[in-house]
N, C-alpha and C positions, 0 to 999 in steps of 0.2 A: 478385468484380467490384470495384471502382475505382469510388467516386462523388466527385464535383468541385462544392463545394458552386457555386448557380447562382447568376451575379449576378439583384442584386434589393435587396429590402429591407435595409438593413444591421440593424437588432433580429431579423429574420426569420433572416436568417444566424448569429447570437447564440443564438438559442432553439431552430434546428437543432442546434447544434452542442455544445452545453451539455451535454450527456451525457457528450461524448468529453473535458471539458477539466478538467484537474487545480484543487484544493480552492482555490487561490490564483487560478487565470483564471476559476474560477467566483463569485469575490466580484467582480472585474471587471466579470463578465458581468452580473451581478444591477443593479450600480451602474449600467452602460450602461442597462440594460430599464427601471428607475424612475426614474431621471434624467437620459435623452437630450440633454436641456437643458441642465444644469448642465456635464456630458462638452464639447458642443460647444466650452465659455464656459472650459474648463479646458486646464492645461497637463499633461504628461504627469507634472511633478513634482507639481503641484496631486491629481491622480486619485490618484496612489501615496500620497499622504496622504488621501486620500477614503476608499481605501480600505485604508488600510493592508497595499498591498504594496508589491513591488518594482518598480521602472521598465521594467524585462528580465521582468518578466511582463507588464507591459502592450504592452510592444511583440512579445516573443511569440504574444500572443494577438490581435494584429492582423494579423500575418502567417500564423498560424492560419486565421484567416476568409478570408485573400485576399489583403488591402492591404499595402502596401509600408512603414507604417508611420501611427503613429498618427497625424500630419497626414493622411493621405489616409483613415483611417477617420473624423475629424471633417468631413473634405467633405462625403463621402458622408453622415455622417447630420445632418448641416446642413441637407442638400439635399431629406432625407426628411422630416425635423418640419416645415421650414419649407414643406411642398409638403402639408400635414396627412396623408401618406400613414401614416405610425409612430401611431398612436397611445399616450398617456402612458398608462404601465401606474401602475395604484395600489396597492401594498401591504397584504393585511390587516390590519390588530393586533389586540391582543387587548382594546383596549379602545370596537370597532368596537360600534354596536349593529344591529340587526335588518338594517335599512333600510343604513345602510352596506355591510353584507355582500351583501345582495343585490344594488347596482348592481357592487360592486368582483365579487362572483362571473359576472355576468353581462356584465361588464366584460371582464373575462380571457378568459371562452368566445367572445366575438368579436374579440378580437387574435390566440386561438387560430388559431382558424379562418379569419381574412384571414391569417394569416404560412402558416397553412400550406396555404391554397390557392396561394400567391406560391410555394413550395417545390415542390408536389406536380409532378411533370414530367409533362406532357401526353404523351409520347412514351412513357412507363414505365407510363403506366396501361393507354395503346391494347397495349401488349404483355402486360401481364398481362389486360385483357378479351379480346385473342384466344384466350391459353394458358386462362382458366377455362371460355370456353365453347368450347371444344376438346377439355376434358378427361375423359375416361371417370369421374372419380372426383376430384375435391375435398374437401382434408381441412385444415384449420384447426389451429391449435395457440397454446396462449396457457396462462399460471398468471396467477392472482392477478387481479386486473381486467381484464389483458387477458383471462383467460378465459371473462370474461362478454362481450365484442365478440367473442371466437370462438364464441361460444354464437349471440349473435345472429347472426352470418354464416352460420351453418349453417339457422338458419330463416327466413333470407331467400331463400338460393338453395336450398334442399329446397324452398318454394314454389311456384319455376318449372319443378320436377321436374327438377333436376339432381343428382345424387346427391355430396351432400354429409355433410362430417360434420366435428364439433367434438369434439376431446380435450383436458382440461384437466389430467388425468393424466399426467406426464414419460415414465411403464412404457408407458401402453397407448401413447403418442405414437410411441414407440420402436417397440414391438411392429407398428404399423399402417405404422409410414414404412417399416420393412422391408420391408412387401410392396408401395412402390406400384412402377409402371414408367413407361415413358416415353408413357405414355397421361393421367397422372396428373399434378396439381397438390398443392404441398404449402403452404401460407399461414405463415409464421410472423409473431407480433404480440408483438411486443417494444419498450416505450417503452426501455428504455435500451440496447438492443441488447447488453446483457453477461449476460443470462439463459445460463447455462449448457446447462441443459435446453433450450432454446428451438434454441439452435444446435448440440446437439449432435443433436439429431431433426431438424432440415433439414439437417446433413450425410448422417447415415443415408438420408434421401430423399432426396438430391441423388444421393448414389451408388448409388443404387436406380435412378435413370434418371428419377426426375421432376423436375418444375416447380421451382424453387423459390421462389416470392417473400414477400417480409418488409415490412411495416410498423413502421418505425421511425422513432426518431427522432434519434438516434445517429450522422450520417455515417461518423463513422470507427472505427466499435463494431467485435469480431469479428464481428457476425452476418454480414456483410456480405462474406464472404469466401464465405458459401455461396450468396449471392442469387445467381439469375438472372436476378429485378426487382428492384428495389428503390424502396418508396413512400415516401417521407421526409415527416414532419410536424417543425412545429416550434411545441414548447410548452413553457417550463421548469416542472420542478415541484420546488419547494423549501419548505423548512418545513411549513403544513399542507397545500401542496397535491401532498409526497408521497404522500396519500392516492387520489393516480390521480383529479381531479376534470378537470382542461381535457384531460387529456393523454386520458384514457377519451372524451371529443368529440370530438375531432380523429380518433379511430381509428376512431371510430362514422361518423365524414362521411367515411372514404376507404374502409370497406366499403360505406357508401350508395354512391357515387359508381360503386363495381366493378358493382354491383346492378342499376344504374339503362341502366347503358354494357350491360349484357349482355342484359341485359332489350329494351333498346330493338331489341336486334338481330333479334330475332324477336316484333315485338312481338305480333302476332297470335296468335302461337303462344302466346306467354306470358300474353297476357289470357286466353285459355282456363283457362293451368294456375290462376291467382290467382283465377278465378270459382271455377271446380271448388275450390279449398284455403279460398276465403266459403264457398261452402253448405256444405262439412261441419262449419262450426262454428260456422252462424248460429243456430239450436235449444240454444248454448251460453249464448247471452247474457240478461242479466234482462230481463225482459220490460216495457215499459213498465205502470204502474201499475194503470190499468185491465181490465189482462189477467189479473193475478194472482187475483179471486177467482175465474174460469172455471179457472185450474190448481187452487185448491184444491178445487175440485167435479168434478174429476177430467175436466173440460172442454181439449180440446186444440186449442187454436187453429192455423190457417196455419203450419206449419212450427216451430208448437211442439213441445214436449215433457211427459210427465206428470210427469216426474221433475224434483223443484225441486231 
């Protein structure tokens, strides 16, 4: 499929797209996301010296995003600081202390999340909530941090008793997307959309007859040649924060989001299944304080347990 990134935000545009743009429009792209201000107040020769590229990368990378050239990408995000819809991203350094990191970290996870609630197409999730809860068999796939959001996806909807499952392994991925069919959904979670493995397991289930849909964040990545949905987030991560920190929340709120949308569908049904999946693991938890010396005298309270 063909994705056209959506007008909106122009930084939200920038931090979708960031994936897909070469080492020169992503020093560009950095300078737009911390200094929106500065961008507006500059000339295209001023930027090329800001940032030390070329003039012809800057204007490529506005016609990249959309715009017909860098005058009308400075409109637009004129229009957006001055309307306080952008908010100013802050940079970490390394000579930040405690408290610095924590508002700058806590900072980023909510531009994350407002750019890519502004991206995520309302149209694309109603089609991937019909296709998962439609599907005989839901199967997730992700390495490296995203495998831990395809871990949680899998014990979100195993939950509401849909038969789910998460591989983090590239072999079994492979192995499992062979057998699914067109009864079947296949999830691929991919922040840069160039994971190898990641697309070459939703082509094998694509051609197998399933679902395919991808969480990315990459418009114009390969993955995206296999989607049949496609969920688009938009988060850069660069320096320390390729260590998968905003980019892992943003994938976690558009699995919530799938959860909540499928969930709701049968919600009766599904309060059933979430009471039934509480009690069998309320006897798991510590017990408040005063109960504990009745465990250690082999006393077993309401829905406890003898074994501590």
């Amino acid at each position: 499929m063909e994705i056209q990134p959506r007008s909106g935000k122009c930084l939200s545009r920038v931090r979708g797209m960031f994936g897909g743009m070469t080492p020169a429009e992503q020093k560009v792209a950095e300078y737009l996301i911390s200094e929106p201000n500065k961008v507006v107040h500059s000339t295209v020769t001023e930027l090329s010296r800001l940032t030390k590229t070329s003039e012809a990368t800057i204007v490529k990378l506005c016609k990249k995003m959309g715009y017909k050239g860098f005058q009308e990408l400075k409109i637009v995000l004129a229009r957006d600081v001055g309307n306080g819809k952008e908010r100013i991203y802050a940079p970490m350094d390394p000579g930040d202390d405690i408290s610095s990191i924590k508002r700058k970290l806590f900072q980023e996870y909510k531009i994350a999340l407002d750019s890519t609630m502004e991206v995520l197409d309302d149209k694309e999730l109603a089609r991937a909530v019909k296709a998962i809860s439609a599907a005989k068999k839901i199967e997730f796939y992700g390495v490296g941090a995203s495998g831990l959001v395809a871990l949680d996806a899998q014990l979100k909807f195993a939950r509401i008793n849909l038969r789910a499952a998460a591989y983090v392994d590239p072999h079994v991925q492979a192995t499992c997307a062979a057998l699914l069919s067109s009864e079947d959904v296949a999830v691929g979670i991919s922040y840069s959309g160039t994971t190898l493995d990641i697309i070459q397991n939703l082509q094998i289930a694509k051609e197998a007859g399933a679902t395919t849909i991808g969480i990315t964040n990459n418009w114009s990545s390969p993955i995206v040649q296999w989607l049949d949905i496609a969920l688009l987030t938009s988060c850069p991560e660069t320096t320390f924060r390729g260590a998968a920190i905003a980019s892992r929340m943003v994938q976690l709120a558009v699995i919530d989001t799938l959860f909540l949308s499928v969930a709701f569908e049968s919600y009766n049904e599904t309060l059933q299944y979430l009471v039934k999946t509480m009690a069998a693991v309320a006897n798991r938890k510590v017990l408040p304080r005063n109960q504990h010396d009745g465990l250690q005298h082999g006393i077993v309270g309401e829905g406890g347990s003898s074994e501590i």
